[in-house]
Each structure stands twice: as C-alpha cells, then as structure tokens.
VEXLO-263134 format. One record per residue (C-alpha): x, y, z; residue number from 1. Coordinates in nm, 3 decimals, always signed. Layout:
R         x         y         z   pos
R         X         Y         Z   NUM
...
***
This chain:
R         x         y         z   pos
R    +3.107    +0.384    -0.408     1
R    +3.041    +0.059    -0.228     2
R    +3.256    +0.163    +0.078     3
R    +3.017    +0.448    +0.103     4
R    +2.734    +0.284    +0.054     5
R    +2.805    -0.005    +0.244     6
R    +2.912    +0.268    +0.596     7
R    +2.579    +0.455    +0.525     8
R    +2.401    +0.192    +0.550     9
R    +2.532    +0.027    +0.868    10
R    +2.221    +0.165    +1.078    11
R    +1.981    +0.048    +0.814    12
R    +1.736    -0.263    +0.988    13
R    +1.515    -0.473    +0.760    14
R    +1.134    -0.481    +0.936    15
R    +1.112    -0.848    +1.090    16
R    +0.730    -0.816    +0.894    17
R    +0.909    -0.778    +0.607    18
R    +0.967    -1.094    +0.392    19
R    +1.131    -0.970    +0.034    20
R    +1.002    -1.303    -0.095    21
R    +0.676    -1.232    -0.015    22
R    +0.508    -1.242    -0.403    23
R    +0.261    -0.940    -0.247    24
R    +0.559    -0.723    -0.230    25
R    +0.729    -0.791    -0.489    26
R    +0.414    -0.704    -0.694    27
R    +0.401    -0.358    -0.480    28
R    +0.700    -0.266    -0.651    29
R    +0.694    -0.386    -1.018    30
R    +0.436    -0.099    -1.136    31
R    +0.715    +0.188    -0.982    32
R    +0.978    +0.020    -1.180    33
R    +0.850    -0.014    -1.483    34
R    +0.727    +0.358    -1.453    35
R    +1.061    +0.489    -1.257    36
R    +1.348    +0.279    -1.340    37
R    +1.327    +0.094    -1.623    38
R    +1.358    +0.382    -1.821    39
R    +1.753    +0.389    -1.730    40
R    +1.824    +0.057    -1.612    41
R    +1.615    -0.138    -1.892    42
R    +1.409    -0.468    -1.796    43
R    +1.395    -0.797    -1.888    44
R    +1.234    -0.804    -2.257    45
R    +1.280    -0.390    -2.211    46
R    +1.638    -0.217    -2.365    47
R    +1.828    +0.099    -2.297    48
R    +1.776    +0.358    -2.495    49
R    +2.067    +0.474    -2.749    50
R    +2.040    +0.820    -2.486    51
R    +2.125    +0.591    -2.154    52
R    +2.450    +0.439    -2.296    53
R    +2.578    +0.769    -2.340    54
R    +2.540    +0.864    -1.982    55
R    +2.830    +0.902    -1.742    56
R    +2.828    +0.705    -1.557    57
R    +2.645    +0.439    -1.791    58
R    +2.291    +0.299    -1.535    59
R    +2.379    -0.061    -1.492    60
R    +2.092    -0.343    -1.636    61
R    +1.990    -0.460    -1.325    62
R    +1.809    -0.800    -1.433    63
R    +2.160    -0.890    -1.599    64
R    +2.467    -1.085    -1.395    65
R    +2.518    -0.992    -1.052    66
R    +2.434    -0.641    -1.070    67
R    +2.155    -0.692    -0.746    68
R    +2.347    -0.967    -0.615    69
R    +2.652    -0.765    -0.488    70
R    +2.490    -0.554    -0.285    71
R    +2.341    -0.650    +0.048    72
R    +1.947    -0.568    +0.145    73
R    +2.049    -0.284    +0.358    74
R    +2.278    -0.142    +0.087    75
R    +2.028    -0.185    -0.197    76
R    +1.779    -0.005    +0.049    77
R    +1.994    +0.281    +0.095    78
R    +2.091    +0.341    -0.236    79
R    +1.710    +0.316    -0.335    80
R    +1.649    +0.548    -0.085    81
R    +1.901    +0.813    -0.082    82
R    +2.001    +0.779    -0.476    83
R    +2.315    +0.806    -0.526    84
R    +2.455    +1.196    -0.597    85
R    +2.616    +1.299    -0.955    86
R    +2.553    +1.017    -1.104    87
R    +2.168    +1.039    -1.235    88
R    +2.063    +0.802    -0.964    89
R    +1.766    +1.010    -0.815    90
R    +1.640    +0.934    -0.455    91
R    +1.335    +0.762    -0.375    92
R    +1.024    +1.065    -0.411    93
R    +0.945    +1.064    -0.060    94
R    +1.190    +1.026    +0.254    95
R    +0.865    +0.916    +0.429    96
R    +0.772    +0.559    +0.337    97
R    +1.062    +0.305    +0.402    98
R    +0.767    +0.067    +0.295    99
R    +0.794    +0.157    -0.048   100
R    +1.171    +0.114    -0.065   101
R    +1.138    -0.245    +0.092   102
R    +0.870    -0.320    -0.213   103
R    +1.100    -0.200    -0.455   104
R    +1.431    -0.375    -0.292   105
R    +1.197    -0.683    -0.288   106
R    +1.134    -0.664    -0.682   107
R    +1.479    -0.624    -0.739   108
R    +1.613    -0.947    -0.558   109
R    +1.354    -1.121    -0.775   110
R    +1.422    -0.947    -1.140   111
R    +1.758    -1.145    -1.248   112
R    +1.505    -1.470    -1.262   113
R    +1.229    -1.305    -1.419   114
R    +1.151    -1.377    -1.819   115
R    +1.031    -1.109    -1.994   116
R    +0.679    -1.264    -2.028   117
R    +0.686    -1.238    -1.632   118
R    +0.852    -0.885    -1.613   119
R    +0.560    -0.768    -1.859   120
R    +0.271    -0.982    -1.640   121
R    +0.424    -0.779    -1.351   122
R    +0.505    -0.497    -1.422   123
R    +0.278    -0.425    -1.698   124
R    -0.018    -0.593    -1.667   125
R    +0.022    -0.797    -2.002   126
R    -0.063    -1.127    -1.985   127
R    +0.177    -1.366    -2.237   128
R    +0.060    -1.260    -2.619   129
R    -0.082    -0.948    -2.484   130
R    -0.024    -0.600    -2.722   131
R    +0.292    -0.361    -2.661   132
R    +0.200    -0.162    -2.458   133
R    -0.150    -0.274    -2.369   134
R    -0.330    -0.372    -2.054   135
R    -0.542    -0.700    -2.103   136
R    -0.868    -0.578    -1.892   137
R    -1.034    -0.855    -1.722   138
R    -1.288    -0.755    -1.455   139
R    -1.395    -0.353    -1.529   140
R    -1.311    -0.422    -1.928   141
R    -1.632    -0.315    -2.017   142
R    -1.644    -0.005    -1.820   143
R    -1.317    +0.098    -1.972   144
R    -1.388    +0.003    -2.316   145
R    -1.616    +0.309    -2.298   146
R    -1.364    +0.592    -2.222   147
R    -1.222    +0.817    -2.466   148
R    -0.888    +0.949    -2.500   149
R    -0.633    +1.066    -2.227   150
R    -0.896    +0.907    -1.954   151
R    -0.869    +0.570    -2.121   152
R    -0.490    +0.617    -2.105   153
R    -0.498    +0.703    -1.712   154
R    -0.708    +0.422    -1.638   155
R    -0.506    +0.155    -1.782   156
R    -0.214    +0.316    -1.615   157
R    -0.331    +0.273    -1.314   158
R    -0.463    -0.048    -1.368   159
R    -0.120    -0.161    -1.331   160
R    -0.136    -0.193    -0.997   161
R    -0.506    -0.154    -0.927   162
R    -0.664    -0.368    -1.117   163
R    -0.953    -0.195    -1.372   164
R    -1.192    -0.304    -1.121   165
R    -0.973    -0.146    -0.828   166
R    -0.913    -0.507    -0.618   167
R    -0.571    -0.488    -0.691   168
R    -0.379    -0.699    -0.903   169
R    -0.168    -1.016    -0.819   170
R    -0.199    -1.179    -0.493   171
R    -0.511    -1.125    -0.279   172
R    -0.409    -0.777    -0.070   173
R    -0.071    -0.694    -0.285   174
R    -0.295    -0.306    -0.298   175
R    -0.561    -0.092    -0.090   176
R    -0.923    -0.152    -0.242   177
R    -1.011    +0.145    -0.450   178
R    -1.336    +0.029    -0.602   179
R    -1.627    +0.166    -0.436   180
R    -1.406    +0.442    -0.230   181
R    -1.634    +0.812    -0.208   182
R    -1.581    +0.981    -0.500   183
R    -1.501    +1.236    -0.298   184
R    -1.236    +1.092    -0.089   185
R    -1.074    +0.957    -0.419   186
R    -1.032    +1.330    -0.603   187
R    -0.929    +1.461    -0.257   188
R    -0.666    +1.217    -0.212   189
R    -0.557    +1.206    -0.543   190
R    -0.481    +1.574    -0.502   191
R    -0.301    +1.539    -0.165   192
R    -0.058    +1.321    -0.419   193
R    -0.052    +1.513    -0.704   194
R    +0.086    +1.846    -0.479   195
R    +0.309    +1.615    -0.276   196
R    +0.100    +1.705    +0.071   197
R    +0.034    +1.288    +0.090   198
R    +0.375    +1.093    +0.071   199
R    +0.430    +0.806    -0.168   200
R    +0.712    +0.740    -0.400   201
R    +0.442    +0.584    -0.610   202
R    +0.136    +0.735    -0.599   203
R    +0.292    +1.090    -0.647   204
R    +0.512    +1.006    -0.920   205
R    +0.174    +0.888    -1.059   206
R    -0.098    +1.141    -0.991   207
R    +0.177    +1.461    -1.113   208
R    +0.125    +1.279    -1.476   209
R    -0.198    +1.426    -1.466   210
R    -0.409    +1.772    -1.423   211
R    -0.668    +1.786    -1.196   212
R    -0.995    +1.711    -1.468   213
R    -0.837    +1.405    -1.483   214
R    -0.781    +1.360    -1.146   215
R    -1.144    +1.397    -1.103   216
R    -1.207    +1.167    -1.377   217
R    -1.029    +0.853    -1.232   218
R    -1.185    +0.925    -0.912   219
R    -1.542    +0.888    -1.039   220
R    -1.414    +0.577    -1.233   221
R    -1.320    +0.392    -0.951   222
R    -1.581    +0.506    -0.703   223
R    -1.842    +0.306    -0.950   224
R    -1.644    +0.028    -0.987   225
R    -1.836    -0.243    -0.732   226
R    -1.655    -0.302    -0.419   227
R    -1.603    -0.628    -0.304   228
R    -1.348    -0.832    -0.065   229
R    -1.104    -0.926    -0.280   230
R    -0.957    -1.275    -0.286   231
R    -1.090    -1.653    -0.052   232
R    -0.896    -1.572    +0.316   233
R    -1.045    -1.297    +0.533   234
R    -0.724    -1.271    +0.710   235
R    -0.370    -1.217    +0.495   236
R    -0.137    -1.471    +0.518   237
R    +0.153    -1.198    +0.686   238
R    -0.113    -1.085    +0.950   239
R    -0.156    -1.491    +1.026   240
R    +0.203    -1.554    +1.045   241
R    +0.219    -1.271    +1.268   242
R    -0.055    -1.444    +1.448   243
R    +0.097    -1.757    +1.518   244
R    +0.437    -1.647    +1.636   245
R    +0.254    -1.421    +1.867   246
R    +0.008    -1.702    +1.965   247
R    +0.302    -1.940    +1.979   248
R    +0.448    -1.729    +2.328   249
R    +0.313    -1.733    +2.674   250
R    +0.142    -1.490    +2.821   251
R    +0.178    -1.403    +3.159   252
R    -0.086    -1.486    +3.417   253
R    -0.223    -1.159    +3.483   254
R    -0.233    -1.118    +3.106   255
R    -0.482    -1.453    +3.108   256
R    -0.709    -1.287    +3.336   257
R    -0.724    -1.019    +3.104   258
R    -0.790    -1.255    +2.816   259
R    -1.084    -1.445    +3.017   260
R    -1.366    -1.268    +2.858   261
R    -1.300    -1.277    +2.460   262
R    -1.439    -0.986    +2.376   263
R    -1.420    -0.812    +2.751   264
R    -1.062    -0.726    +2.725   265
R    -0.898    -0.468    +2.923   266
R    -0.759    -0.226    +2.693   267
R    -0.427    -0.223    +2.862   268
R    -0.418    -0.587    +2.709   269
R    -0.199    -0.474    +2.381   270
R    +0.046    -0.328    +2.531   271
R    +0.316    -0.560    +2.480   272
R    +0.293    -0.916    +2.520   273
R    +0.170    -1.130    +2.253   274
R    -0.211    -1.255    +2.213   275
R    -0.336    -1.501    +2.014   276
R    -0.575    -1.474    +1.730   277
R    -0.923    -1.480    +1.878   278
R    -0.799    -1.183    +2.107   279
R    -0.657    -0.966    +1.895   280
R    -0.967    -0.955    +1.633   281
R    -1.151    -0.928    +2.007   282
R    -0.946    -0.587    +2.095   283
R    -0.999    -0.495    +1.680   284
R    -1.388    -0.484    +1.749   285
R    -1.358    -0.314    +2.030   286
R    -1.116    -0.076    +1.910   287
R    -1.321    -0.002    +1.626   288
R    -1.691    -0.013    +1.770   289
R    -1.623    +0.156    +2.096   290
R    -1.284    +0.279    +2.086   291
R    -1.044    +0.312    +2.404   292
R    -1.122    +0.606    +2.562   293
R    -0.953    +0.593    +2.893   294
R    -0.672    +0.611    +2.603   295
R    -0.810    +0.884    +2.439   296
R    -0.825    +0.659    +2.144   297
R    -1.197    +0.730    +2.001   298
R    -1.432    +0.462    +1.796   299
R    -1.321    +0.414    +1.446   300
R    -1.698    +0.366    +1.321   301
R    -1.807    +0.705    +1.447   302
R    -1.650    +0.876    +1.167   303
R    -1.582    +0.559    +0.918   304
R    -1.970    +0.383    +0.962   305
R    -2.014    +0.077    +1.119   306
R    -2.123    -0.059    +0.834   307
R    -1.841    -0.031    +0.607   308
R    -1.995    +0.321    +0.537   309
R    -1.838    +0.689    +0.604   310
R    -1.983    +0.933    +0.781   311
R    -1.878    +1.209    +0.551   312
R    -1.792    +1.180    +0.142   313
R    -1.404    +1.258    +0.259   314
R    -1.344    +0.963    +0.480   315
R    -1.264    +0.667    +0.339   316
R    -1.394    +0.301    +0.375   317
R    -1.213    +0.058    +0.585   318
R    -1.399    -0.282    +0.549   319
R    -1.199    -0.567    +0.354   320
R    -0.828    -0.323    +0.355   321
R    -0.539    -0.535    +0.342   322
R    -0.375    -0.545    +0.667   323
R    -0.057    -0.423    +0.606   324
R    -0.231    -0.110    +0.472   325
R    -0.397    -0.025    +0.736   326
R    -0.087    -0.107    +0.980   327
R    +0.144    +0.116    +0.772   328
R    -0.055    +0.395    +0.757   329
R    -0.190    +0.436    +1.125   330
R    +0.164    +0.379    +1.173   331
R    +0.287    +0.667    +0.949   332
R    +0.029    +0.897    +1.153   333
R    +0.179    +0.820    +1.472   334
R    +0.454    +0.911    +1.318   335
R    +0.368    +1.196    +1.205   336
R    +0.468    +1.121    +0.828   337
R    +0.055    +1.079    +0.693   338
R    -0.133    +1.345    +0.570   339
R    -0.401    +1.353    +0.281   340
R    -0.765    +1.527    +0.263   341
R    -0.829    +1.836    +0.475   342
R    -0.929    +1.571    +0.729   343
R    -0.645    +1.361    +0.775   344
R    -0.513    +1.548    +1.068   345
R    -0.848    +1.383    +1.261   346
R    -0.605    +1.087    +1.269   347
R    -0.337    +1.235    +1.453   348
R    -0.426    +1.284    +1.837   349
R    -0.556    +0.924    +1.780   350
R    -0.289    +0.726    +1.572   351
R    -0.013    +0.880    +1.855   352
R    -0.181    +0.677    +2.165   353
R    -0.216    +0.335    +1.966   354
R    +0.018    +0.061    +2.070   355
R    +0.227    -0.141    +1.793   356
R    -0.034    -0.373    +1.942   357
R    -0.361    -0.187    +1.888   358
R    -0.257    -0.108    +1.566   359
R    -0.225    -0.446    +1.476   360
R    -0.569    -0.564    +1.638   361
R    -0.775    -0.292    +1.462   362
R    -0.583    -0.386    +1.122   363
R    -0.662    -0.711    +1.133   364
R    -1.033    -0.692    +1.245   365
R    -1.102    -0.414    +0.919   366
R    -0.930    -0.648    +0.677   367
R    -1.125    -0.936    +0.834   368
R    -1.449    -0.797    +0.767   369
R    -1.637    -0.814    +0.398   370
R    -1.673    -0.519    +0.231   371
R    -2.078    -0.421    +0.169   372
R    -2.250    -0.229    -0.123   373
R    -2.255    +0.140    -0.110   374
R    -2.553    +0.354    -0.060   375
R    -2.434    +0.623    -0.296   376
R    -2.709    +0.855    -0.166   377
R    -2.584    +0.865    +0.140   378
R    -2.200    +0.932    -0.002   379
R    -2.297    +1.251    -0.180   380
R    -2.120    +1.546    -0.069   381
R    -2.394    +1.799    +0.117   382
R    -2.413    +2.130    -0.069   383
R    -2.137    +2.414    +0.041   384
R    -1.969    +2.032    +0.188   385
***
C-alpha cells in the first residue's frame, strides 16, 4: 500500500497559499472529522467501537504513534482524496474541492498533539467541562434555547463550525459568514448540497442528514441571526502575507505607470506581476463597483448591492467574506467545478476571464469591507419570485 500510494501521488503539489499550520485550517477540518472519520479511526478522548476492531483491515487510530507521521503531505492528500479501495477507506465526497482535503490533511498533522479537551474544543464545540455531547452556545444561545426538537439538534450541529450566531468559530475567517445571508439564498443553497448539485465534502455530507423542512428551518435561523464582521483585522492574515511577498517584488516600469493613479488602474494591471497592497484593494473597488468590461468581466455590485445588499433574495452577500472564500470559490467557477442556486451559472462567463490576480484584488477588497444591517424588506422574495 505505501508504494502505491506513495507513485499516485507523485503529481500531487501542495498550494504555496496553503500553510497546514495555519490554526484557520486546521479548524476547517476538525467539524468533518469528528462527523466523517472519527467514527472508524476514533479521536483523542473518542474510542473505536467494539464493530471497528472487527473490520478487515482494522482503521488505524490516527492521533496514536506515528500513524500521520509516516506518510508525507502529498500521500496523506491522496489517500484522503481517493480513499483507499477494499479496505472501508471511502474517498473524499466530492472530487471537486482539493481545498477541503488540504483542511482535513492540515487537522491531521496536528491531531497526535491534541488532548482530548482540545480535540472536543475543536471538533466539537465543547469548551473544557462542557456536557457529552453538547455545544456550549455563546453568542445566538438565546435564540437557540427556543427551538424544539430535531431543529435544536441541526442547529447545534452546525454550530460546529458556524458558530450559533453564524461568524464562524475559532480564528477570525476559519468559515463564510452565514448570519444575516437571504433566507432565500440559504434554503436554496442548502438544497444545491443536500442533492449533491453544489460540491463540498462537508457541507453535503451535512445537509443529506436532513429533509428539506429542515433545510428550510436552518435557513431562516441563520438569516435572523445579526450579521456582523467578524473578528479586529479587516484584512486576514494569509491575504496580508500574500500581500507582502507580492509587495516585497519589483514591478516593472511600465507596470508603475500603471500604478500612478491609485485607484485609476488599467485593468490589464493584474495580469501577472505583483502589486502591493494599496493597489490591489484599488483594482478590488474597481472590480467590484464598475467591473472590467473591456474584459467582459461585469460589476459585482450590480447584482450583489453596493451596499453589502443583493439585488435579488438568491444572491448572496459579499461584504466582510473571508478571503480565502471568496478566492476559492471564484476560482472553482473558472473552473468550472461551482454550482449552487438556479443562478450560479451567472458566475460563469465572468469567473472564466478573471486573472489569479483579479481574483485576488476583488477577494480582498469584499473581505475588507464591514458587513451592514439588512433591510429585510427589501430581501423578500417578490411573489411567483
């Protein structure tokens, strides 16, 4: 097995933006272990079930020895990603998001050194002397002291990784804002997940738990939880790093003449060589109040609101997104891996014209900006809408 998996995985490439000690990260991937893997493998503080040790082969208990050490990140990766055939090991949900896989190889580097007080923080939500089994609700406890039943249930599960007041948990930007998302766009997008038209190892393991009332449930929940930028820095601290090492390299003169005018920038500016801060947020506010349409790239308010606002129930907000959110999913379009509400393919025509660079500019400048208070009047979806 590790000849194969060590030849399989000779093309694999680890993202330079991707730093599997990054704390964000490994957060992304605790809630998809505990829900996914621990199950077989166990967890710190978390045993195998009397049914696991009489599978053949037997899943190893990763947070024990050297059982993550052996294996290289490009091996782990592929194995997380492929599975591995006869043996129980199922692949990752969704061949789509490499993303994912990173999160999850990134928890598993740092689960051998976890306590189970940490593993349960993590993965679970619990802080140390919380209940089995329990979420301790901080911000949104109220709201969710008053749901009944299976809804309660839901909630706390995905309050995991949300947050009961849909920030997020863990490190400022670790998750997409939820909290004050269209109702609309919510149930919609939940949907896309639950029939497996929106790819995410997570999010569609998650959303198939449940039928669609429920669906429709957690979508009102969060859309009235009160939206707000979570966290003290307006700018993450990967996007600044990313920043500065761009920053840190010349530009070529024609490029300065480009660059004279901060917020006059010729949009052929991000097409390759790097630009410092200032600029980039520059070509983000242009991208997203005017758009580039000599590259048929159109204005990201007109259908998103300059004001942090949609234009229809079905799009969603963009104001205060972590940056690596927004990157990996106008990314994914381009690709041609993102789908979602019966409106995603809007994104399409646009996403394929960006520039790695554009992509990053417009990123940056959404998750720069604060996010504002909804008008729910002007969210509700028109009649026959």
């Amino acid at each position: 097995m590790q000849q194969t998996v060590s030849r399989r995985s000779w093309l694999v490439e680890k993202p330079e933006d991707i730093d599997l000690s990054d704390p964000a990260l490994v957060q992304r991937g605790s809630g998809h272990f505990a829900t996914g893997c621990a199950p077989c493998h166990a967890a710190p503080g978390v045993r195998q079930s009397e049914v696991v040790h009489h599978m053949t082969p037997m899943p190893p208990q990763l947070h024990v020895g050297d059982r993550v050490a052996e294996w290289t990140d490009r091996e782990l990766f592929w194995i997380v990603q492929h599975g591995i055939k006869y043996s129980g090991m199922p692949a990752w949900p969704t061949q789509e998001r490499p993303d994912e896989v990173w999160s999850m190889v990134a928890f598993l580097r740092a689960l051998p050194d976890m306590t189970p007080e940490r593993y349960r923080e993590l993965a679970l939500g619990i802080d140390a002397g919380g209940a089995p089994g329990r979420i301790d609700l901080e911000a949104g406890g109220e709201a969710l002291g008053g749901l009944d039943g299976i809804l309660r249930e839901a909630v706390a599960d995905c309050a995991r990784c949300h947050g009961a007041d849909g920030l997020g948990r863990g490190p400022a930007g670790a998750f997409p804002v939820i909290a004050g998302q269209p109702q609309a766009y919510l149930a919609a997008t939940l949907k896309a997940f639950q029939m497996g038209t929106r790819q995410s190892g997570a999010m569609q393991s998650a959303a198939a738990r449940y039928d669609d009332a429920v669906l429709e449930q957690l979508a009102a929940y969060y859309a009235e939880q009160p939206a707000e930028t979570p966290g003290d820095a307006t700018v993450s601290d990967a996007a600044g790093e990313a920043l500065a090492d761009a920053a840190s390299e010349p530009a070529e003169p024609s490029d300065v003449r480009a660059l004279t005018e901060v917020y006059d920038i010729d949009s052929a500016a991000a097409t390759g060589f790097p630009i410092g801060r200032e600029e980039t947020l520059a070509l983000g506010r242009r991208i997203a109040e005017s758009g580039l349409p000599e590259r048929k790239i159109a204005a990201c308010d007109s259908c998103h609101g300059p004001d942090g606002i949609a234009r229809n129930p079905l799009f969603p907000r963009l104001d205060g997104q972590p940056f690596w959110y927004l990157k990996t999913h106008l990314e994914l379009w381009k690709e041609g891996h993102r789908d979602g509400t019966r409106f995603a393919h809007l994104m399409d025509p646009i996403a394929i014209n960006m520039t790695p660079e554009q992509i990053k500019a417009v990123s940056l400048w959404y998750e720069s900006r604060e996010v504002r208070p909804l008008d729910r009047e002007a969210l509700a979806v028109p009649a026959g809408g």
